[in-house]
N, CA, C and O atoms as CSV, one atom per row, in Angstrom:
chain,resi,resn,atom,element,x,y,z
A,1,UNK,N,N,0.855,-1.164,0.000
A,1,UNK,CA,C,0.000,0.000,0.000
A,1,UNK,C,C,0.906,1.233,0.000
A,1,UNK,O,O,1.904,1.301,0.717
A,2,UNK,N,N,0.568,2.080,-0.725
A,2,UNK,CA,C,1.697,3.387,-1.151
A,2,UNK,C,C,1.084,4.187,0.327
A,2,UNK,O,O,-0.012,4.120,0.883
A,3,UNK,N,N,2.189,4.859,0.609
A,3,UNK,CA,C,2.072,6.165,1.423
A,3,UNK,C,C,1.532,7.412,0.782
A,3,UNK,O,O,2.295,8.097,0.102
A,4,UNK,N,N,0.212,7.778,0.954
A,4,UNK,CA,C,0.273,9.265,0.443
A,4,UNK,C,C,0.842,10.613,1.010
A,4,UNK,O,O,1.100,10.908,2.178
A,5,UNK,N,N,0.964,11.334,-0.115
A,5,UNK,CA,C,2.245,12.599,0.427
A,5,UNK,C,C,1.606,13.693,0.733
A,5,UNK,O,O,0.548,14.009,0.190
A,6,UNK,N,N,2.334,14.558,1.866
A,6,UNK,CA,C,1.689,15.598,2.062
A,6,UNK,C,C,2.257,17.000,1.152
A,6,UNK,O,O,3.289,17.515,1.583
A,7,UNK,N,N,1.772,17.468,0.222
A,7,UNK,CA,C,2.032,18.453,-0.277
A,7,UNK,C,C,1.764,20.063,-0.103
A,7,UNK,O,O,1.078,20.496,0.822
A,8,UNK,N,N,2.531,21.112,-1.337
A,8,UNK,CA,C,1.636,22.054,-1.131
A,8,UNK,C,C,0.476,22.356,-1.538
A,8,UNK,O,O,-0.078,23.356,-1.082
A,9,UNK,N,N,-0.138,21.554,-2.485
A,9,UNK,CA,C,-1.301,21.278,-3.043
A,9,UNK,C,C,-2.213,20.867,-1.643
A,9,UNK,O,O,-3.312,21.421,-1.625
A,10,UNK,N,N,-1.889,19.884,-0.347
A,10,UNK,CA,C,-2.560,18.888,0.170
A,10,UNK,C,C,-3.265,20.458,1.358
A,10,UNK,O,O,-4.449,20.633,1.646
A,11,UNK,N,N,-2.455,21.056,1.660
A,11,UNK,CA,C,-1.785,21.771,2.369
A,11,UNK,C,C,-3.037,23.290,1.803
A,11,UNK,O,O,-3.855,23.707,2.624
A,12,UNK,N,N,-2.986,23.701,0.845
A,12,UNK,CA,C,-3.513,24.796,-0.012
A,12,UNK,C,C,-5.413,24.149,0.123
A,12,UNK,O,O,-6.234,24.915,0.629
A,13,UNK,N,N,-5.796,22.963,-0.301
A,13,UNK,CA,C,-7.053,22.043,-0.082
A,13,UNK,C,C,-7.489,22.222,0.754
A,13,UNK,O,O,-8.543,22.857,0.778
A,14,UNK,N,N,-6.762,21.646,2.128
A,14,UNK,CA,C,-7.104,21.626,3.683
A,14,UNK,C,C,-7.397,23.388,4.188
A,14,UNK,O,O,-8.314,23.813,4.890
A,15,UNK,N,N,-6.574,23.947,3.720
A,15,UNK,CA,C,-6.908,25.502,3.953
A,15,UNK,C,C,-8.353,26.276,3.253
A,15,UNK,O,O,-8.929,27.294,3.636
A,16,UNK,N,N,-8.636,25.463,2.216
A,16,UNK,CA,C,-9.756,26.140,1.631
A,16,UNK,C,C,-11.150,25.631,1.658
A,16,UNK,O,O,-12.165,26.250,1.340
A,17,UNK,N,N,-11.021,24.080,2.201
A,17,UNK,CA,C,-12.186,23.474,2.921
A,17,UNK,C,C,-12.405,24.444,4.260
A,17,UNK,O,O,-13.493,24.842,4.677
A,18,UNK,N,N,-11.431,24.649,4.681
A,18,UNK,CA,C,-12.032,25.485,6.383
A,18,UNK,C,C,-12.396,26.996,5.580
A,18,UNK,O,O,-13.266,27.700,6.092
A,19,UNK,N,N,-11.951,27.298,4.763
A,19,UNK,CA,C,-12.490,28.919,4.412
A,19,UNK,C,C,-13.187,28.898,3.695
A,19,UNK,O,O,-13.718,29.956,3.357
A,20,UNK,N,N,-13.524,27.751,3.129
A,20,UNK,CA,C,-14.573,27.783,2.101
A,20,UNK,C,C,-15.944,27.212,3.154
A,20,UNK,O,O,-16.972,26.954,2.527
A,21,UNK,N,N,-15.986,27.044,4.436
A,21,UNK,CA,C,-16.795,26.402,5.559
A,21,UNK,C,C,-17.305,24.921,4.875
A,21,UNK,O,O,-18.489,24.588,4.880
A,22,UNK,N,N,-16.523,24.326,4.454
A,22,UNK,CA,C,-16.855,22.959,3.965
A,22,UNK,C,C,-16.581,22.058,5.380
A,22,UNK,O,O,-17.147,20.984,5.585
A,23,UNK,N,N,-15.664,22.650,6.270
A,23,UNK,CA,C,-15.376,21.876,7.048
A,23,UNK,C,C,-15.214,22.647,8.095
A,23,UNK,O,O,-14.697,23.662,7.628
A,24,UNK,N,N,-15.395,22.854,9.743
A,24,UNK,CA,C,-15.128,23.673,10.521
A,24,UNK,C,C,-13.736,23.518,10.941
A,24,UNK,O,O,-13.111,22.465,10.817
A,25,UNK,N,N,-12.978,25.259,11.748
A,25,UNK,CA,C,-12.136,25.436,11.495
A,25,UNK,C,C,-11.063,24.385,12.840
A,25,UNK,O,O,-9.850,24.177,12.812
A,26,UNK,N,N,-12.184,23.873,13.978
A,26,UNK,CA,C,-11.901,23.132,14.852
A,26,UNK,C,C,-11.556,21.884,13.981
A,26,UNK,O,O,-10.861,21.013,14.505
A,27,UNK,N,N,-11.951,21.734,12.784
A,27,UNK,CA,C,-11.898,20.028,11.725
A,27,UNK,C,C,-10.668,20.077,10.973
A,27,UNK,O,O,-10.581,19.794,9.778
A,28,UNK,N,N,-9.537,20.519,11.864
A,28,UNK,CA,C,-8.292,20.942,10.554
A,28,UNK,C,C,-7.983,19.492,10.319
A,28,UNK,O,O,-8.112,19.152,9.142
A,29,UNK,N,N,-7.718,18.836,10.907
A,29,UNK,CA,C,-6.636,17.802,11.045
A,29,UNK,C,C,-7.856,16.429,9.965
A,29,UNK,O,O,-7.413,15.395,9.466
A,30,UNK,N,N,-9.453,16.924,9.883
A,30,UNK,CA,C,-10.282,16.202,8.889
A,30,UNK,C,C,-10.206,16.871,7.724
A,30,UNK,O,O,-10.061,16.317,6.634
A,31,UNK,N,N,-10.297,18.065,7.897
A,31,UNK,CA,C,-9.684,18.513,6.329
A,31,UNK,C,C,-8.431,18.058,5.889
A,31,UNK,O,O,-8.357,17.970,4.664
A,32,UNK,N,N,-7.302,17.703,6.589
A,32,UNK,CA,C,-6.164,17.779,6.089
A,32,UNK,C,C,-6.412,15.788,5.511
A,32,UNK,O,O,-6.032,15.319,4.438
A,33,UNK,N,N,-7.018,15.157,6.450
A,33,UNK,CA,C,-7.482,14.202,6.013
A,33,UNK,C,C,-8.280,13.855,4.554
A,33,UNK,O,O,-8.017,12.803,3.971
A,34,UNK,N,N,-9.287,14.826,3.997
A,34,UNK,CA,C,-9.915,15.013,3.185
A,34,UNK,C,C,-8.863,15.187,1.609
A,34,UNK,O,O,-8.775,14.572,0.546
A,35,UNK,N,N,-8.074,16.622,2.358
A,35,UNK,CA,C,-7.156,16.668,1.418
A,35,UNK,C,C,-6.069,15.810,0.594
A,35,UNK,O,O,-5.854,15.856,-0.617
A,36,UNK,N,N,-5.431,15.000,1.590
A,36,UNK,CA,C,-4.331,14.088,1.323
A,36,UNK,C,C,-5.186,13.035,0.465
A,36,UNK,O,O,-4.648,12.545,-0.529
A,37,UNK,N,N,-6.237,12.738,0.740
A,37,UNK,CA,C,-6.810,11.548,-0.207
A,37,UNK,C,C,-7.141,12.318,-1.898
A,37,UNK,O,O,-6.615,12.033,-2.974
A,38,UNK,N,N,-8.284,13.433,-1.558
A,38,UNK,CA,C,-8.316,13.868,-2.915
A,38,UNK,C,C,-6.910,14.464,-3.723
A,38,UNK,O,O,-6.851,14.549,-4.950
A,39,UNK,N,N,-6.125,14.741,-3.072
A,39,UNK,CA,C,-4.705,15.484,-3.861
A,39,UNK,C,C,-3.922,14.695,-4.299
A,39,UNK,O,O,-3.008,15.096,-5.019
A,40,UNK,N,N,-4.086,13.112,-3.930
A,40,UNK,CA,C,-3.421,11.759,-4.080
A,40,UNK,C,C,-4.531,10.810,-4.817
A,40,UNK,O,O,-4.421,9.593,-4.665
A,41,UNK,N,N,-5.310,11.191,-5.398
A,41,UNK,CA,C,-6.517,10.555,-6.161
A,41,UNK,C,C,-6.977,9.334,-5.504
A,41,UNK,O,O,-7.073,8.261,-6.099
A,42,UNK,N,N,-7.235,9.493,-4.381
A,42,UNK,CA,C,-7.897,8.217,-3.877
A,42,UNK,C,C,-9.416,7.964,-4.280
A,42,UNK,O,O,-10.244,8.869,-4.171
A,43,UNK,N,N,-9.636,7.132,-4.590
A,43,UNK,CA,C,-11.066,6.676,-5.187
A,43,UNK,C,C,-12.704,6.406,-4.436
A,43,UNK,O,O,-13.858,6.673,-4.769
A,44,UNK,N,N,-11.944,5.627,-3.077
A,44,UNK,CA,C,-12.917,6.229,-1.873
A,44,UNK,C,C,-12.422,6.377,-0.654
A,44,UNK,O,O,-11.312,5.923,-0.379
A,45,UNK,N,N,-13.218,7.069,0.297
A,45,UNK,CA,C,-12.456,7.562,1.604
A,45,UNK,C,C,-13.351,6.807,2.111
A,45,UNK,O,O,-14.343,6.685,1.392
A,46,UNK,N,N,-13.385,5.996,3.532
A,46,UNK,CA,C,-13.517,5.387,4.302
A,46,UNK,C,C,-13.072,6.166,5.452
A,46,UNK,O,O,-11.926,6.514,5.738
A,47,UNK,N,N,-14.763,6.498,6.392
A,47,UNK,CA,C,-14.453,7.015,7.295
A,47,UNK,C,C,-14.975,6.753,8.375
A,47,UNK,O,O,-16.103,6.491,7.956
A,48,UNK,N,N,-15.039,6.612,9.495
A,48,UNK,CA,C,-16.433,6.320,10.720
A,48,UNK,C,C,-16.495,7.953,11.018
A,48,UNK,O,O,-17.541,8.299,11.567
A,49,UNK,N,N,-15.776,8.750,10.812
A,49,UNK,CA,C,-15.853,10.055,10.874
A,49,UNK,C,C,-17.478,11.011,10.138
A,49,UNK,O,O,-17.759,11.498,9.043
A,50,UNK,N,N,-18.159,10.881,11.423
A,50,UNK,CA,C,-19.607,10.987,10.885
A,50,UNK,C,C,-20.032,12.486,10.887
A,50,UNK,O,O,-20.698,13.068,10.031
A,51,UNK,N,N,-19.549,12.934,11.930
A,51,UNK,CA,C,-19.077,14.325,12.007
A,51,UNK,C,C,-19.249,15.528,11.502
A,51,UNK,O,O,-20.064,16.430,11.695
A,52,UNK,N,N,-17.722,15.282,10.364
A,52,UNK,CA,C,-17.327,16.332,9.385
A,52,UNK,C,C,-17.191,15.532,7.990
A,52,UNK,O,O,-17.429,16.115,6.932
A,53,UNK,N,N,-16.850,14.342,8.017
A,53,UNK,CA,C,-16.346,13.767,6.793
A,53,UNK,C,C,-17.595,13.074,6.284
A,53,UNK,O,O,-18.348,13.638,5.490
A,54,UNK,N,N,-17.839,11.705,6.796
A,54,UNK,CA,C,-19.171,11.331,6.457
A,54,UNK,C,C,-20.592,11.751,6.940
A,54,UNK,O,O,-21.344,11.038,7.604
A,55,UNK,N,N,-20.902,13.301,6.407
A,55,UNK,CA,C,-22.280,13.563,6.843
A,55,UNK,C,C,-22.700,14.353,5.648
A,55,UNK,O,O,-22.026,15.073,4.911
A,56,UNK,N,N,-24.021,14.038,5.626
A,56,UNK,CA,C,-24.642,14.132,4.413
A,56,UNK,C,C,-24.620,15.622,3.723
A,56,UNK,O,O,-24.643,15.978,2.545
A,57,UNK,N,N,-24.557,16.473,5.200
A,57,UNK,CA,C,-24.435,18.004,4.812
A,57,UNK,C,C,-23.874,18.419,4.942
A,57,UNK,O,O,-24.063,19.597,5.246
A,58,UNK,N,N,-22.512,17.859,4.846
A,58,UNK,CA,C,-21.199,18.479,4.761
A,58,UNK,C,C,-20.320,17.819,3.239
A,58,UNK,O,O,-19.441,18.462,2.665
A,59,UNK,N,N,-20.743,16.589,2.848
A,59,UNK,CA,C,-20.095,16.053,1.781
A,59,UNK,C,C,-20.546,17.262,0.455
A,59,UNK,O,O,-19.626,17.745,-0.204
A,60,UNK,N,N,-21.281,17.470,0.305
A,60,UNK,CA,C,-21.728,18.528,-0.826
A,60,UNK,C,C,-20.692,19.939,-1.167
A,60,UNK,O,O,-20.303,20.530,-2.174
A,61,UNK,N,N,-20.512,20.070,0.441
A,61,UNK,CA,C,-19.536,21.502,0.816
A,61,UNK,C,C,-18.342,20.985,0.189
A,61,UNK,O,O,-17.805,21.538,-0.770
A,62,UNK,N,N,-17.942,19.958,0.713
A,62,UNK,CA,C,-16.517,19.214,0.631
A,62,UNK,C,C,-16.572,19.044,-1.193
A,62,UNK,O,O,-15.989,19.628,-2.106
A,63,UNK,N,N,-17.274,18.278,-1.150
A,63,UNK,CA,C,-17.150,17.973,-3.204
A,63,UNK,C,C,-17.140,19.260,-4.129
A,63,UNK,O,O,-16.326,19.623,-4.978
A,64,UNK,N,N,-18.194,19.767,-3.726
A,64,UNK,CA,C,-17.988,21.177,-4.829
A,64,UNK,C,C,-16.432,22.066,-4.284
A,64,UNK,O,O,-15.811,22.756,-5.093
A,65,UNK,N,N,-15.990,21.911,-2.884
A,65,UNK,CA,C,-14.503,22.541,-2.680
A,65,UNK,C,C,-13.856,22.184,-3.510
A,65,UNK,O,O,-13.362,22.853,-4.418
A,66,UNK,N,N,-13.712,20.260,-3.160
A,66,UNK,CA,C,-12.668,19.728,-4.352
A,66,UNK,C,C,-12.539,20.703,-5.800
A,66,UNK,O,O,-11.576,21.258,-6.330
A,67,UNK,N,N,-14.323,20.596,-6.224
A,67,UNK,CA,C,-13.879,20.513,-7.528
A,67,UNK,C,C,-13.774,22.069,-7.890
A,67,UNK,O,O,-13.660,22.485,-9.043
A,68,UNK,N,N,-13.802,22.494,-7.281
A,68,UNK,CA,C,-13.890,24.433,-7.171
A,68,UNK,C,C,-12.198,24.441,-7.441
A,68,UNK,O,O,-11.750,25.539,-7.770
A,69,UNK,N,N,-11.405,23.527,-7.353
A,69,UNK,CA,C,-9.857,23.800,-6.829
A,69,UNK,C,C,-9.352,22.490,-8.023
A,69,UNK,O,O,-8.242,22.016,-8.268
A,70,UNK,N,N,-10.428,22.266,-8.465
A,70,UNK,CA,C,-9.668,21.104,-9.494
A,70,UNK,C,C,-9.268,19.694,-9.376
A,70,UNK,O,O,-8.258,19.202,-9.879
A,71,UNK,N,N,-10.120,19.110,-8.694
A,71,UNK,CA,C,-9.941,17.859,-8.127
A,71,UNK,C,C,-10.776,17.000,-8.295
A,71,UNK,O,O,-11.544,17.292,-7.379
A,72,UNK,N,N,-11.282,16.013,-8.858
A,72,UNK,CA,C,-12.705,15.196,-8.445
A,72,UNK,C,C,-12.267,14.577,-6.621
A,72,UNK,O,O,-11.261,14.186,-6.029
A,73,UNK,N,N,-13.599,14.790,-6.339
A,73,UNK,CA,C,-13.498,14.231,-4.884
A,73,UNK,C,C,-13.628,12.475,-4.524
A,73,UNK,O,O,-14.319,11.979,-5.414
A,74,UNK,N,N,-13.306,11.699,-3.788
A,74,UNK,CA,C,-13.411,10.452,-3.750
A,74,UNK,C,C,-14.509,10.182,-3.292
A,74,UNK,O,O,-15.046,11.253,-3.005
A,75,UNK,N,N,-15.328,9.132,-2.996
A,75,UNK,CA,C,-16.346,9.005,-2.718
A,75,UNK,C,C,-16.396,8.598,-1.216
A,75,UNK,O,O,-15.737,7.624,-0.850
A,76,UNK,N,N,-17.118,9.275,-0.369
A,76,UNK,CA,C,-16.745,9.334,1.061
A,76,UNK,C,C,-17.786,8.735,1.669
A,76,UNK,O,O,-18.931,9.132,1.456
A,77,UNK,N,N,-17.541,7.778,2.443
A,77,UNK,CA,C,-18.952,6.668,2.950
A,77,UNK,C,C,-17.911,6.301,4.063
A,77,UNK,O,O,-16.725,6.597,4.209
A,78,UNK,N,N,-19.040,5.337,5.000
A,78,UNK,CA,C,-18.951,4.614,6.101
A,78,UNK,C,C,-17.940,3.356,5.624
A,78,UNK,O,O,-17.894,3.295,4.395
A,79,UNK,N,N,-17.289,2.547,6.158
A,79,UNK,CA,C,-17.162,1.017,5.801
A,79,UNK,C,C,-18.546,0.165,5.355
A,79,UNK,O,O,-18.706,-0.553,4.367
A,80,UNK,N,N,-19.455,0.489,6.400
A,80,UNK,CA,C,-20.943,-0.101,6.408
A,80,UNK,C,C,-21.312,0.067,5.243
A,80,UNK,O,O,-21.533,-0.892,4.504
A,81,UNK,N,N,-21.474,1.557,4.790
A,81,UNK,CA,C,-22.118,1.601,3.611
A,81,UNK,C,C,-21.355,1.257,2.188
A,81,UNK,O,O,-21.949,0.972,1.149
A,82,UNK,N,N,-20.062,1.330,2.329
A,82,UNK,CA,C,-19.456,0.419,1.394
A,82,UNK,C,C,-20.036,-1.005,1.152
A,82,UNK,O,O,-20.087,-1.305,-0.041
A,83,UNK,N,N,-20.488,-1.957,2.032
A,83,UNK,CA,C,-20.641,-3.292,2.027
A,83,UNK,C,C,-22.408,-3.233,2.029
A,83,UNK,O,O,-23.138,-4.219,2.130
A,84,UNK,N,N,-22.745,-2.142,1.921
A,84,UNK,CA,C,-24.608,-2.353,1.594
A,84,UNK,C,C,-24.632,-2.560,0.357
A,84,UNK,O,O,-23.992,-1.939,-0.492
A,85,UNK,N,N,-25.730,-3.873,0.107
A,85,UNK,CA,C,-25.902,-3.854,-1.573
A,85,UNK,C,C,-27.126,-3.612,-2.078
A,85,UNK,O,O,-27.297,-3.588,-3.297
């Protein structure tokens, strides 16, 4: 399994989810989470993080950030809901 990197791209993301209020500014360390996956093209995020990351009214904020900045976003679900068919 590759290590993903932290960049200035990862770094620039995580800063504009909290100013863009996609994510609150207490949620750095989930933005920075958010970031490192989309800036490293991860395909889905897996989170129990129900919070800030997996909640229904915050993923919208988060996706249009991504793509506001040029990114498609990964698809962000539970484990659970990964394995619902």
């Amino acid at each position: 399994m590759p290590l993903l990197q932290i960049s200035h791209e990862v770094r620039a993301l995580a800063l504009a989810l909290i100013e863009n209020h996609a994510l609150p500014q207490k949620a750095e360390a989930d933005a920075y989470h958010v970031a490192i996956a989309v800036v490293n093209g991860v395909e889905y995020l897996l989170t129990w993080n129900c919070t800030h990351i997996a909640n229904a009214h915050m993923r919208p904020k988060i996706e249009s950030t991504c793509r506001a900045h040029g990114y498609e976003p990964p698809i962000i679900c539970t484990p659970l809901e990964l394995n619902e068919n």
